[in-house]
Every structure is written in C-alpha cells, then in structure tokens.
C-alpha positions as CSV (number, residue, x, y, z in Angstrom):
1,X,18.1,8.9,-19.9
2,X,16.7,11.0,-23.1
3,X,19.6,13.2,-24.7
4,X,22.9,14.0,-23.7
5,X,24.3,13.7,-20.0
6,X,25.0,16.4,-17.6
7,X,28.5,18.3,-18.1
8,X,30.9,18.5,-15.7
9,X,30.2,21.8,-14.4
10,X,26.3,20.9,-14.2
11,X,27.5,17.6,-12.0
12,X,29.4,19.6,-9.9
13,X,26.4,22.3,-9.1
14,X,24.2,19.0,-8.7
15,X,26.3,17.7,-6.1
16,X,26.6,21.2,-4.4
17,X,22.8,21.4,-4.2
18,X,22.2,18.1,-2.7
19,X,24.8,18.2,-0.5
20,X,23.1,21.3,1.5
21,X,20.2,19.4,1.4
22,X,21.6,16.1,3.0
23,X,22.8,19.0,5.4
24,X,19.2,19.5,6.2
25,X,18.2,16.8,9.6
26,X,14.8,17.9,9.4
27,X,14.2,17.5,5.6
28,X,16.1,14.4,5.3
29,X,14.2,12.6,8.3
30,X,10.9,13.6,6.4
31,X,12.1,12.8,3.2
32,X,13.1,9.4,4.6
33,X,9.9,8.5,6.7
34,X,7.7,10.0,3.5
35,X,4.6,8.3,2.7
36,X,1.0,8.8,1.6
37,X,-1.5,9.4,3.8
38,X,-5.0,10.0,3.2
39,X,-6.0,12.5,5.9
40,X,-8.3,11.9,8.7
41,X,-10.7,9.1,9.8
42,X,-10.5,7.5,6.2
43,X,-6.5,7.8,6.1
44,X,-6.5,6.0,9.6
45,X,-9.0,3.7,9.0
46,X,-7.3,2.4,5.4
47,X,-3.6,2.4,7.7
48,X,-5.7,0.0,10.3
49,X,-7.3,-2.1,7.5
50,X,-4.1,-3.0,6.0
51,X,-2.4,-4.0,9.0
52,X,-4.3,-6.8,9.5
53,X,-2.6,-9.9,9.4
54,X,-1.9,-12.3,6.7
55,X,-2.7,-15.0,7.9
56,X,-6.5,-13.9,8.7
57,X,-6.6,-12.4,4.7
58,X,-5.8,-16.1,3.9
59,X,-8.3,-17.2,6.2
60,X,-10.9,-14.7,4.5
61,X,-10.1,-15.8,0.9
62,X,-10.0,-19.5,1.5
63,X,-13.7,-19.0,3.4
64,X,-14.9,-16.8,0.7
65,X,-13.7,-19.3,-2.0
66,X,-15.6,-22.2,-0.2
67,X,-18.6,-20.4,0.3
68,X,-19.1,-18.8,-3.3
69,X,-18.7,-22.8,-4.3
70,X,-21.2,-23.6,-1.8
71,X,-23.4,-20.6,-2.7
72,X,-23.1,-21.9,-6.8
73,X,-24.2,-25.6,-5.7
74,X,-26.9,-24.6,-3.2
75,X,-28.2,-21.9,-4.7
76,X,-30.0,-20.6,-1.4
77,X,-29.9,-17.1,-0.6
78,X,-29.0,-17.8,3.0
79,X,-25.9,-19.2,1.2
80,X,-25.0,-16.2,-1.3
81,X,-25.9,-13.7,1.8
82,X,-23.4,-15.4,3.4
83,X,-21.2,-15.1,1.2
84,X,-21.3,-11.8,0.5
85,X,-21.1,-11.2,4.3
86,X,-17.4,-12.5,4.1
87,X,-16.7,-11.4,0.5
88,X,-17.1,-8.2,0.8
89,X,-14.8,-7.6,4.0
90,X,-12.0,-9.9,2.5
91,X,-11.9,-7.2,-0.8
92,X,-11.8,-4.4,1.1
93,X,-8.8,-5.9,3.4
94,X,-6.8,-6.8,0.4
95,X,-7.5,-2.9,-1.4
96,X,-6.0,-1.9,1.6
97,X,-2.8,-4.0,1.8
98,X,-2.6,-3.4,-2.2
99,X,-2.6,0.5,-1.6
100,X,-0.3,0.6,1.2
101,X,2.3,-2.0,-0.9
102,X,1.8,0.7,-3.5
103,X,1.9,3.5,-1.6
104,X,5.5,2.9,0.2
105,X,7.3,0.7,-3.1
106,X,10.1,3.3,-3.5
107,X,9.7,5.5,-0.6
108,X,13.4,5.6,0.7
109,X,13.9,3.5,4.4
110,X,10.8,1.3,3.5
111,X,12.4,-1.6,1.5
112,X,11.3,-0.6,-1.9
C-alpha cells in the first residue's frame, strides 16, 4: 500500500459501509457469480468454445503438431491445406479457454 494506512475512525466507517453491503442478498449473489460476458451470439459462442474439453484441445495440438511436420517434409499443398484446416480451429479453442481462464482469475466463488 502507497502512504500511510487508514486511521481508526476511517477503519471503522470502512467496516460500516461494507457491512450494509454484505447486508445486501441481491448485490452480494451478483457480486459473487460476476464475470465477463461478451454480449450476444459472440459472448455465447466464445462461453461454448471454451468449454470444450481438454482432452480434445490435446488431441488438436498434437494433430496440428504432426501435420505442420508433415506439411514441412512434404511440402504438398494438400498437406499445408490440411493443416491449416486443423490449425486454425485448435487456436481459436485455446483463445477461448485462455480468455475465460483470464476472465474469471479473481472473480470471488470461481477459485481464483
């Protein structure tokens, strides 16, 4: 904390204040279920893409890992089309997951 600390009397108004908040039930569930949302088909749609499970983003990296290798030997466009099929897909699933992480480390009730 910059500069000095609260005084007593400040402390006390402090805890005054947010008790009648905690007081609240309606602001405190919202304040504990709080998270970012981007609104409408794009907000659902990043939500959907980000629950998808870990196992098939492991399965997506591994396959775009082998065919970017394969893609570099070959050197076919059948090969890099290919790849690109599944590349792009597996970046998109893992912006997802990466925003959602981001978007609920130190929400209150989510773990963070």
């Amino acid at each position: 904390m910059d500069g000095p600390g609260l005084s007593s009397r400040e402390r006390r108004i402090l805890a005054e204040i947010e008790g009648d908040l905690r007081a609240d039930r309606r602001l405190d569930q919202r304040l504990r279920t709080m998270r970012f949302v981007l609104p409408g088909a794009p907000g659902r749609a990043l939500d959907a893409a980000a629950r998808v499970p870990g196992s098939v983003l492991a399965l997506l990296t591994a396959l775009s890992v082998g065919l970017l290798l394969v893609g570099a030997t070959v050197h076919t466009a059948v090969a890099l089309t290919l790849f690109s099929v599944v590349w792009l897909p597996t970046v998109v699933l893992l912006s997802a997951r990466g925003l959602r992480t981001r978007s609920h480390r130190g929400c209150p009730g989510r773990g963070g």
